[in-house]
N, C-alpha and C positions, 0 to 999 in steps of 0.2 A: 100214718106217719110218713115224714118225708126222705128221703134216704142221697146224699148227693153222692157222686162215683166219682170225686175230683179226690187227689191222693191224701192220703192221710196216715197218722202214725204215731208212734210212741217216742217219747224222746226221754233221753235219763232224767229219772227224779234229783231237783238238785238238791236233798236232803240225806246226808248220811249221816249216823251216829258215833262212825269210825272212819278215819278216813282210810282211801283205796291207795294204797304203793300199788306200782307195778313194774315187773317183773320183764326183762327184754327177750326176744327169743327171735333168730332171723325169719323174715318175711320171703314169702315165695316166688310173689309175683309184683314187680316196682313198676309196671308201667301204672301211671294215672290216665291213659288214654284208652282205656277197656274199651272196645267196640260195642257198637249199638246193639240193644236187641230191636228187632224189626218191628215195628208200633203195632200190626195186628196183632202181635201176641202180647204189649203192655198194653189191657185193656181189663183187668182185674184187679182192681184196689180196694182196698178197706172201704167203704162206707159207712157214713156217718148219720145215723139216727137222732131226730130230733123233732118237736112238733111245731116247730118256729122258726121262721125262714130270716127272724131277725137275728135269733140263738146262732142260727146257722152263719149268717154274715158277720158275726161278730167272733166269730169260733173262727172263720175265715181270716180275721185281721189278725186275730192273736196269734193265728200259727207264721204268718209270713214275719209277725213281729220276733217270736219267739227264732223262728230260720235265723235270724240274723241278729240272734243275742240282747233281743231288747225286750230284758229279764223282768223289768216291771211294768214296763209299756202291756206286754203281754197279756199281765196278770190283769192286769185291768179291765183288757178285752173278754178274757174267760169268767170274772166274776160276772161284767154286765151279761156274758152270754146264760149262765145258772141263775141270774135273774131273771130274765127273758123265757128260760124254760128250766124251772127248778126238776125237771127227772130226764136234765142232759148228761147222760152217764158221760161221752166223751169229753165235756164239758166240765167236769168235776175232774176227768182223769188229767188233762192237762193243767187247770186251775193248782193241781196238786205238781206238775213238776215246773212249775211258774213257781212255789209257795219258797220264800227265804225265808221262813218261820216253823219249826218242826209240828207245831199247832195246828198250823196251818195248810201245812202238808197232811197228816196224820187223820185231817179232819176230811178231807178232800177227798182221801182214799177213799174212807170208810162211806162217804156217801156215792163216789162212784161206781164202789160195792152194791150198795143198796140200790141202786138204777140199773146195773147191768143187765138184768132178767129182759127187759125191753129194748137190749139195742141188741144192732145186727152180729152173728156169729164175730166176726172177726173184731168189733169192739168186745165185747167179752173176754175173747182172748186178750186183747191189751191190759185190761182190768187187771183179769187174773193171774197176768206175770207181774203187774204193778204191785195186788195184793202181797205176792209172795214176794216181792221185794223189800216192801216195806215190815215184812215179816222174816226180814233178813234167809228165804228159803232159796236159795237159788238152785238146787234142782226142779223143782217147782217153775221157778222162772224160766230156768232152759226149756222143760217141757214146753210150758205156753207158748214161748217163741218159735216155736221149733214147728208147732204145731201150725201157729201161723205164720209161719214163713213156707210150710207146707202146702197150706191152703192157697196165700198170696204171694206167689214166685214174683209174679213182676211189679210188684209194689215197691217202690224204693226205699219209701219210708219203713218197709217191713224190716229189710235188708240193714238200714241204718239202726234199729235197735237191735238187732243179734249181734252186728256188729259191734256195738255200744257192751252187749252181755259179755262178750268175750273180750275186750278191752280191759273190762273190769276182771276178768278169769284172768288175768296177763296172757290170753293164749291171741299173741299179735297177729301167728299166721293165720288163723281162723277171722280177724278181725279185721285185718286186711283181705281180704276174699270176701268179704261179705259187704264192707265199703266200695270195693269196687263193680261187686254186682248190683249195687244203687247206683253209682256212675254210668255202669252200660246199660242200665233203662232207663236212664235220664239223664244225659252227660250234662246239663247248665243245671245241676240239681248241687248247688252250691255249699250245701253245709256237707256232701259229703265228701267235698276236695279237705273243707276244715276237718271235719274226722279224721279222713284218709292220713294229713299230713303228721295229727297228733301219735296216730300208733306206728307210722314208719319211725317218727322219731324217738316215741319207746323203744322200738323195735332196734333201735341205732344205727339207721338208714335216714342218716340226714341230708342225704344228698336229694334222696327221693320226697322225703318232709318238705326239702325245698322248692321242689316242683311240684309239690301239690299245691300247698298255698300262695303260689306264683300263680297257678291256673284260677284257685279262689278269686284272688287278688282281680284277676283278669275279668271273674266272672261278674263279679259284682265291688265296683271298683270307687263306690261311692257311697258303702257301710266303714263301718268303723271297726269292725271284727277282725275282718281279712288280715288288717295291716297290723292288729292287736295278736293275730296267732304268728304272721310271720315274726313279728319287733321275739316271741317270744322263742323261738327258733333262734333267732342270731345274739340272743342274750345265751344263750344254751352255746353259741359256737363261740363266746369270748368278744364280739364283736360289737359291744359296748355301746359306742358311741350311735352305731346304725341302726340298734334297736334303741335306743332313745328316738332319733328322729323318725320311724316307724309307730313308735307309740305315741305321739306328737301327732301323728298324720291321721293317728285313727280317733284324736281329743280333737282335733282340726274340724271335722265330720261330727261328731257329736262328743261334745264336751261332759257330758255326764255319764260317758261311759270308763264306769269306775275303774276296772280289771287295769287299764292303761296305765294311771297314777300307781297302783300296785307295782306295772311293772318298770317303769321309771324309778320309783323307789330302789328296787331291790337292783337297778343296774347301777348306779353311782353306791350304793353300798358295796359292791363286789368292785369298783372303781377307787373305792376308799374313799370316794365325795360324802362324808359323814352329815356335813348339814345340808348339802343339796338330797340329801335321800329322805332328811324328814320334813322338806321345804315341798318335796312329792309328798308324803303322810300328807300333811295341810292340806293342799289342796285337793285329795283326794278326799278327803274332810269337810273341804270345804263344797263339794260337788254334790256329797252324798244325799241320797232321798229319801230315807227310810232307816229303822233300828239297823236293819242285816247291813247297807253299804258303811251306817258309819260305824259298823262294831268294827267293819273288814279295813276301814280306814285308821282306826285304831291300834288296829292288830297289826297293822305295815307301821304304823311308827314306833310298836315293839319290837318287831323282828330288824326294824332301823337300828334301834337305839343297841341292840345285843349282837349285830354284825361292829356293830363301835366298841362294844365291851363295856358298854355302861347297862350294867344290872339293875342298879337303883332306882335309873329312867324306866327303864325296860316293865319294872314290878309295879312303879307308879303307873303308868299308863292303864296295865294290866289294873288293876284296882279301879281306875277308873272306870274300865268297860265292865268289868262286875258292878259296879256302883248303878251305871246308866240299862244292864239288864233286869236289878234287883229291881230299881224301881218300875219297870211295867212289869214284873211278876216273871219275868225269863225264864224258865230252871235250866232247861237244854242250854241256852250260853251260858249261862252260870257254869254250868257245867264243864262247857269247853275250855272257858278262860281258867278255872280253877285247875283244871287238869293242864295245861299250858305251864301254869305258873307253878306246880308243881315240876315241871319237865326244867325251868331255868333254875329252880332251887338244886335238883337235883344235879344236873348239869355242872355248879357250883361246888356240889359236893355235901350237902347240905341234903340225907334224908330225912332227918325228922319232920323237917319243914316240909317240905316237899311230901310226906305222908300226911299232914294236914291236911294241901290241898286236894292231893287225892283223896284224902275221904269227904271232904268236903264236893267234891266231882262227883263222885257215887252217888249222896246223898242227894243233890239237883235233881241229879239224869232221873234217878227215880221216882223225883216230883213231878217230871214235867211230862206234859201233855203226848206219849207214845203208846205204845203199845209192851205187853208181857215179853216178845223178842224181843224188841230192841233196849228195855226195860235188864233183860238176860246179858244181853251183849255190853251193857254198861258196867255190870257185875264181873263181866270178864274180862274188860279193858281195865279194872282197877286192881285185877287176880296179876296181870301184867305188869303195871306201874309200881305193884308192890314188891314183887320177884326184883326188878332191878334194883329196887329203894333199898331192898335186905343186900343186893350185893354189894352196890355202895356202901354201905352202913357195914361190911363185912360179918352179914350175918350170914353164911351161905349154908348152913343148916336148912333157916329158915325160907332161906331163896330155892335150895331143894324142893321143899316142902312146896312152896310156891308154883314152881314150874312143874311140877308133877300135877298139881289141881288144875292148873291153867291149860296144861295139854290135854288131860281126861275129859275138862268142857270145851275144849275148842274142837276136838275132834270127835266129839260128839255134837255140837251145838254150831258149832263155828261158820263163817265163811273162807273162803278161800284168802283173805287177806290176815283173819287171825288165825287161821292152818299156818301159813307163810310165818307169821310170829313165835309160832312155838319152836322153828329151828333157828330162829332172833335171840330165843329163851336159853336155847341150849347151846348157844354158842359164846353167848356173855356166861353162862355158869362155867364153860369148858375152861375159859381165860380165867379165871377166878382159880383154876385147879393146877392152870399151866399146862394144859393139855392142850396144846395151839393146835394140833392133826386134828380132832374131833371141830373144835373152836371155826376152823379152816373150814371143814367139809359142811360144817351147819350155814353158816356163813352164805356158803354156798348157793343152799337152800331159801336163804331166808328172800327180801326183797331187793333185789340187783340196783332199786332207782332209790332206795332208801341211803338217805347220808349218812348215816350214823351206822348203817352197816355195812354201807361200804367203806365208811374211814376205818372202823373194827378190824374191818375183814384183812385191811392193808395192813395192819399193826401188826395184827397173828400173821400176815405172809410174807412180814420182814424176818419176824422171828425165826421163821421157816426158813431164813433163809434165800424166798423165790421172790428175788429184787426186782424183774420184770414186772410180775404181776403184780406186786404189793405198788409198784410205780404206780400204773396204772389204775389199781383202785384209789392210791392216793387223788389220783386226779381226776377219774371220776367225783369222789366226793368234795371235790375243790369247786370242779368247775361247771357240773352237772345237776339237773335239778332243785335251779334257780328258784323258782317258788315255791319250794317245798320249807313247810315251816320248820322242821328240824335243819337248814340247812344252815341258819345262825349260830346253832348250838356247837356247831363241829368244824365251820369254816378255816377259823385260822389255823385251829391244830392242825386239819387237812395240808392248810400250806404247807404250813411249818413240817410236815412228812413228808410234803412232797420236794422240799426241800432238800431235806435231809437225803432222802433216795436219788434226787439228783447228783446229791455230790457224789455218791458211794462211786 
């Protein structure tokens, strides 16, 4: 077999079945200009097993394409490369975080499972943090990584996925120290100024976010990313108009790089430009290559139409992207849109409905093409939506009852993101009782980037009386976490509180 020493790495699967809040906590260390490590000692890296020096070159393209977010160019590269040599484990491991189809992710895995006995120690380890990812195990994953970040200290790429691990942990200061020890073995190692810049600005170190993606910007100056993670930054600082022409600069460079349109959409929506936001939907519509870009084009002409307050638009759209899944056999979106659409019924006020579409969500997830965990985890994102559906609906007996089940499997079963939920759970039943001290301190607990718990949170710390801080989560959930899909749901109450906290 032939084995190449050129760097190599794991990069996040873009397939979750929940999505990842996170969580800010300050960061340690803000330079982005970490010093060198001295090249003698960067000369250990992952190698890449494979019996095809074509598998190999073609494994080569997909990664520089993927470095630079070109999500289906990529995928392209890695299928012809598991053609080329069908027992390329590294080859299936990325084919699988290239995959915008849970099927196709899901399938990906399991075959770079089935190859991994033949490749070299440290693709194994990729594997088997991959496995346990996609098995929702992440102590499993930590270990792997852990293990190989052990073995390969001057790999960058090693560095950029523990990094990535702990991103998803919300634990920033570990993930920043770990983006930055990929920067100092490789300072023109480009995607990890883009990391670097996305967890200072979880972190709420936007100053330093700015300077990382300024150096991005600098390093590779003629992709479309760079300019697509700054435009996303200055939509994050209120700066509207200058992340439109940033997301423009990076459609300018490649026109079918989707993310962009999403984020043009969602700046004239938070601008109150109602039909310039789904004139962006369009032609983010109109660009798309594939079922995944145009569900996601879709999905931004809903989250358009519900920053407007138009429902009706909102539900229709929704219906249609169930329509356009049902027909190739979708379950997993089916799934998502169902559950979505259950989130605006709810939203509304309206659980009955909205308990349709969550059992109608359930019922997908568990058709579609995953696995027994993430199959578990879908059981308990419905144990979730239903607990609120009961407080809504003022059954808080049965919202009891709910959040008691939902905590005993998440803290048994859970990730780190539905652990973070269960004091979400108990902080909407504390409000239900009037208990804003308990309400307050869950709150606390739960996800800091999530809108609807930071609007909550500011409600109960009005009540409390503590007008600083309720300000300020007001405005957090106003003006923070721009593309987050709950942030339609909450946006104008948000103003409208933060309104209100101004005048006091």
């Amino acid at each position: 077999m032939t084995q190449s020493s050129t760097v190599r790495g794991l990069r996040s699967a873009a397939i979750c079945i929940g999505a990842l809040a996170l969580q800010g906590c300050g960061p340690q260390d803000r330079s982005t200009d970490a010093p060198e490590i001295p090249a003698a000692e960067a000369i250990a890296k992952v190698p890449v097993t494979t019996d095809s020096d074509e598998a190999l070159a073609l494994y080569e393209q997909g990664l520089a394409l993927l470095d630079n977010l070109h999500i289906v160019e990529a995928n392209d590269r890695f299928q012809q490369a598991v053609a080329a040599d069908p027992g390329f484990a590294m080859g299936y491991f990325m084919l699988a975080n290239t995959s915008q189809m849970a099927a196709g992710f899901f399938d990906a895995v399991g075959r770079a499972n089935d190859n991994a006995a033949t490749a070299s120690d440290g693709e194994q380890l990729y594997v088997r943090a991959l496995v346990a990812f996609s098995q929702n195990d992440q102590d499993e994953q930590l270990a792997a990584l852990s293990e190989l970040v052990g073995m390969f200290p001057h790999d960058e790429r090693v560095h950029m996925q523990l990094g990535s691990y702990y991103n998803g942990q919300q634990d920033f200061v570990s993930a920043i120290r770990h983006f930055q020890k990929s920067i100092a073995i490789n300072s023109r190692f480009a995607p990890a100024y883009n990391a670097l810049g996305y967890a200072y600005r979880s972190a709420d170190d936007l100053g330093a976010a700015k300077s990382a993606f300024a150096k991005y910007i600098e390093l590779i100056p003629d992709e479309a990313n760079p300019y697509d993670s700054y435009a996303e930054l200055l939509m994050e600082l209120g700066s509207y108009d200058e992340s439109i022409e940033n997301y423009r600069k990076a459609l300018a460079i490649d026109s079918k790089f989707s993310a962009s349109y999403a984020g043009i959409s969602v700046n004239h929506s938070l601008k109150g430009e109602d039909q310039r936001a789904q004139e962006a939907a369009k032609e983010m519509l109109a660009a798309s290559r594939n079922f995944a870009e145009r569900q996601n084009a879709l999905f931004r002409s809903v989250t358009s139409y519900l920053f407007a307050g138009n429902l009706d638009a909102a539900m229709q759209v929704s219906e249609q992207m169930a329509s356009e899944a049902e027909a190739i056999d979708n379950h997993a979106a089916m799934g998502g849109v169902h559950e979505y659409m259950g989130d605006i019924l709810l939203d509304s006020g309206d659980a009955e409905k909205a308990m349709e579409h969550y059992d109608s969500a359930l019922d997908h997830r568990q058709q579609a093409d995953s696995n027994d965990a993430n199959q578990a985890q879908a059981a308990r994102a419905h144990l979730f939506k239903s607990a609120i559906a009961a407080m809504v609906a003022g059954d808080f007996d049965t919202a009891a009852s709910k959040v008691k089940e939902y905590r005993l499997a998440a803290e048994a079963e859970g990730t780190a993101f539905e652990k973070r939920r269960i004091h979400e759970l108990h902080a909407f039943l504390a409000m239900g009782n009037e208990d804003y001290e308990s309400a307050a301190a869950h709150f606390d607990l739960a996800s800091q980037l999530e809108p609807l718990v930071l609007f909550w949170s500011a409600v109960v710390n009005k009540e409390l009386g503590n007008t600083d801080k309720a300000t300020e989560l007001a405005k957090r959930a106003a003006y923070r976490n721009t593309l987050s899909p709950n942030l339609p749901l909450v946006h104008s109450e948000a103003l409208q509180l933060l309104e209100e906290m101004q005048a006091v």
